[in-house]
N, CA, C and O of each residue as an XYZ file, in Angstrom:
276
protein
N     -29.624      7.917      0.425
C     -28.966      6.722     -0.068
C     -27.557      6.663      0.514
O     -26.681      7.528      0.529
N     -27.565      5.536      0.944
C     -25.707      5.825      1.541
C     -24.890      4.802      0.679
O     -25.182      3.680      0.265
N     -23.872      5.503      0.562
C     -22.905      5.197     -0.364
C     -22.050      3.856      0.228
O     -21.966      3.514      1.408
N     -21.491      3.256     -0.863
C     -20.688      2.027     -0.388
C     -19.036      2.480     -1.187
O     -18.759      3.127     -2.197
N     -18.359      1.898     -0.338
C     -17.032      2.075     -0.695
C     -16.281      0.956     -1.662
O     -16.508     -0.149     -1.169
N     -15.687      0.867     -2.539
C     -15.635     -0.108     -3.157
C     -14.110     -0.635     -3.067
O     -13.190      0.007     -3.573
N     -13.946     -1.660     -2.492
C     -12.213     -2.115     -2.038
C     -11.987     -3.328     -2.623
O     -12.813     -4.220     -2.428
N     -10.645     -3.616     -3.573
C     -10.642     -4.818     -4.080
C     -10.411     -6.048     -2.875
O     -10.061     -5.994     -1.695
N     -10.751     -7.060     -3.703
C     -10.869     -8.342     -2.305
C      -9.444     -8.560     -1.512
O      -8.366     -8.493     -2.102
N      -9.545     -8.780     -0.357
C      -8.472     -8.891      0.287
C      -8.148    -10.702      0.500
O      -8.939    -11.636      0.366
N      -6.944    -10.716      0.808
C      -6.794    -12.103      0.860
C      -6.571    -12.474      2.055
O      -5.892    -11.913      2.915
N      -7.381    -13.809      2.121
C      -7.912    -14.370      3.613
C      -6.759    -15.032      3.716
O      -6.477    -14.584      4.827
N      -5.601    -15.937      3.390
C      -4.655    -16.624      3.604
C      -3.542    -15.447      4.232
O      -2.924    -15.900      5.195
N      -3.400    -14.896      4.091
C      -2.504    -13.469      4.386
C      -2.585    -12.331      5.409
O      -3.533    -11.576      5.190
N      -1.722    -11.972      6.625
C      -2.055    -11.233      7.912
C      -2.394     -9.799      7.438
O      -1.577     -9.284      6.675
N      -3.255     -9.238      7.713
C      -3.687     -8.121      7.588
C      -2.631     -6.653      8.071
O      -2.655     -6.193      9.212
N      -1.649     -6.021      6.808
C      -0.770     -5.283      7.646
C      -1.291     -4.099      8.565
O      -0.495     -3.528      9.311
N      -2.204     -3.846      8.530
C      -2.632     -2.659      9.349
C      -3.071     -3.352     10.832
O      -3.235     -2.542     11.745
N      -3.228     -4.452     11.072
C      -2.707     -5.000     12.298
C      -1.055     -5.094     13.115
O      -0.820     -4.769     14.279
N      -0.363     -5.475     12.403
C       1.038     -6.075     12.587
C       1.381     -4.774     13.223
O       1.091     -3.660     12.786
N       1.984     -5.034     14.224
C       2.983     -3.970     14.784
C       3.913     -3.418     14.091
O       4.205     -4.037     13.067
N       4.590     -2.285     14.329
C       5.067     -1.289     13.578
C       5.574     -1.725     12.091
O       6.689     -2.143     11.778
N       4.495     -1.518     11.310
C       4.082     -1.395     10.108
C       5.697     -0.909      9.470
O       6.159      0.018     10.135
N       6.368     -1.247      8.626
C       7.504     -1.035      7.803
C       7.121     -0.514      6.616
O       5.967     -0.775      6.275
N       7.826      0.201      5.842
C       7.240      0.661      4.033
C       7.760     -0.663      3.299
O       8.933     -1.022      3.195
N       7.041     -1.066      2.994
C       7.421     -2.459      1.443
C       7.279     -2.234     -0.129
O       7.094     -3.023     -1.056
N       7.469     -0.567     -0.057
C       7.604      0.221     -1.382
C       8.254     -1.171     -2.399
O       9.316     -1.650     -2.003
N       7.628     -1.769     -3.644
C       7.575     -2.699     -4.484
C       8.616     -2.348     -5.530
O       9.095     -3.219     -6.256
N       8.996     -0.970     -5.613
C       9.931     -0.351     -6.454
C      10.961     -0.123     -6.107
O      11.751      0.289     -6.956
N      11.408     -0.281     -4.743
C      12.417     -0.234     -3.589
C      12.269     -1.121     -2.561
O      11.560     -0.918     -1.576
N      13.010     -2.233     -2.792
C      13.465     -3.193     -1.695
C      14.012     -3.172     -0.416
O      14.068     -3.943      0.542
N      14.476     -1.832     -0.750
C      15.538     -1.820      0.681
C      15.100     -0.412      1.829
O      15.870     -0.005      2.698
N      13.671      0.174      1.559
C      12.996      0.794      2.540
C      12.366      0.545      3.585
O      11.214      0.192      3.331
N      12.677      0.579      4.966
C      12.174      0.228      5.650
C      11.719      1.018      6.829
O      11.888      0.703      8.007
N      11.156      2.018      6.402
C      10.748      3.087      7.042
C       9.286      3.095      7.670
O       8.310      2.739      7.011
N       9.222      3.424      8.677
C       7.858      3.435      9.758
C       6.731      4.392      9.655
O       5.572      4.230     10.039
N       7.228      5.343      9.115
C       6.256      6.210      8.674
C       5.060      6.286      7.417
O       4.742      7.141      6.591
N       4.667      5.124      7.705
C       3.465      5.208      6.412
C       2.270      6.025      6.623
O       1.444      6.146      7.528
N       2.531      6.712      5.097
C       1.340      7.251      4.658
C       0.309      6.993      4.361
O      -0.786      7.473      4.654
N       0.725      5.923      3.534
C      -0.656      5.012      2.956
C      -0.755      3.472      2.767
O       0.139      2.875      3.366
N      -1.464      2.827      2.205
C      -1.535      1.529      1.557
C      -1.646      1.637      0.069
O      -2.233      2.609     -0.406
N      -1.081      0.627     -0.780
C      -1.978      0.530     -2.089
C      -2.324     -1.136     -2.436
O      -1.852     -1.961     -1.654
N      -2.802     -1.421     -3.117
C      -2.513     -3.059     -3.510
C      -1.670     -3.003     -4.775
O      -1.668     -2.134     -5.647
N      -0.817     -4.335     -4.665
C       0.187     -4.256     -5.344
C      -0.082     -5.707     -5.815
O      -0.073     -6.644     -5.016
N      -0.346     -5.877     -7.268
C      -0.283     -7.984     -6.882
C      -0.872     -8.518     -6.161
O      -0.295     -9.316     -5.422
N      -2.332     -8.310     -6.050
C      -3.380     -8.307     -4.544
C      -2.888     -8.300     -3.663
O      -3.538     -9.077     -2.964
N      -1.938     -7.864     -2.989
C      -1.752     -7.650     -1.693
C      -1.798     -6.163     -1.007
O      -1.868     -5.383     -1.957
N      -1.791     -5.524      0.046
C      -2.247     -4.280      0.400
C      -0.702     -4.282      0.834
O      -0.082     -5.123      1.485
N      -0.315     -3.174      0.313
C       1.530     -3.152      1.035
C       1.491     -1.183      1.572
O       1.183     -0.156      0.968
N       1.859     -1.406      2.624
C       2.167     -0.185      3.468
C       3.420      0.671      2.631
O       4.544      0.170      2.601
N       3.147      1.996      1.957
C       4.277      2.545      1.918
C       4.340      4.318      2.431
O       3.606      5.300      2.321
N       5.854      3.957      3.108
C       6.169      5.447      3.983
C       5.964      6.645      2.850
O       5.829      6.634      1.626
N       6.011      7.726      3.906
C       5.620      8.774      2.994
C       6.748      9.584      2.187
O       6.507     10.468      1.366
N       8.302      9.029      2.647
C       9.202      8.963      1.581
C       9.227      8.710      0.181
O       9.421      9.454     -0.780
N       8.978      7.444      0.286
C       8.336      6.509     -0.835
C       7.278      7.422     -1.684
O       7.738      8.112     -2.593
N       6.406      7.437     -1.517
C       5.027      8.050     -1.801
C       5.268      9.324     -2.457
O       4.536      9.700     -3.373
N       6.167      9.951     -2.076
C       6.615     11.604     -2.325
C       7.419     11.453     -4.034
O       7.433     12.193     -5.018
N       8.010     10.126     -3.728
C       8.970      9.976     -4.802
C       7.927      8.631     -5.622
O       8.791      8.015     -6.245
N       6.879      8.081     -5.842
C       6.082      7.458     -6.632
C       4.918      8.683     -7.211
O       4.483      8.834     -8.353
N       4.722      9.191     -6.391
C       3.626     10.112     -7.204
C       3.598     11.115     -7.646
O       2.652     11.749     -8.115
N       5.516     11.559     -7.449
C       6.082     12.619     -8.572
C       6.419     11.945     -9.884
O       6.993     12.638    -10.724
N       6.084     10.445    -10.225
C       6.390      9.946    -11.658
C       5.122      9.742    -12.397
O       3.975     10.010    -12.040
N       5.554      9.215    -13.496
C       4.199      9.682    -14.218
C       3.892      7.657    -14.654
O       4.204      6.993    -15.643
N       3.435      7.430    -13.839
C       3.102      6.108    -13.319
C       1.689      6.056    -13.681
O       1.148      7.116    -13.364
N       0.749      5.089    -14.316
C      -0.232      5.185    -14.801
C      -0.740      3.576    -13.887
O      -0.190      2.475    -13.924
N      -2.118      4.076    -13.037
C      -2.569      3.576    -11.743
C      -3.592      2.734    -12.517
O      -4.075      3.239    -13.530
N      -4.033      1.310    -12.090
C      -5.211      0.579    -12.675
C      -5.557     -0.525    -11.775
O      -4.616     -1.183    -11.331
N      -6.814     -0.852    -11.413
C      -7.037     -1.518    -11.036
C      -7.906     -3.029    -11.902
O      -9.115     -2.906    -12.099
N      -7.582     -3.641    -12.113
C      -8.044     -5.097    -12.347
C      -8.982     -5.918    -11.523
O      -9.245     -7.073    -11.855
């Protein structure tokens, strides 16, 4: 049986950031990062936002409680 991955819907009106050339962090909790080094994606407000692994180091040392809708 092969497994399916399950990804919330992406939005068709909106450029896909993992296309766009050098990808910036748009950390949602910090406005003013603009760092190239992303680690990951998350969706934020349906949108998929790139954040560096600065960012990331300092979001998932808090005790932030993750949900998807």
């Amino acid at each position: 049986m092969k497994k399916r991955r399950l990804e919330p819907p992406t939005r068709l009106d909106e450029p896909e950031p993992a296309i766009l050339p050098d990808n910036q962090c748009m950390n949602p909790w910090n406005g003013e990062c603009r760092n190239t080094d992303i680690a990951l994606f998350i969706y934020h407000e349906g949108r998929r936002v790139p954040i560096c692994r600065r960012c990331w180091e300092k979001i998932a040392s808090t005790s932030i409680e993750w949900s998807y809708n």
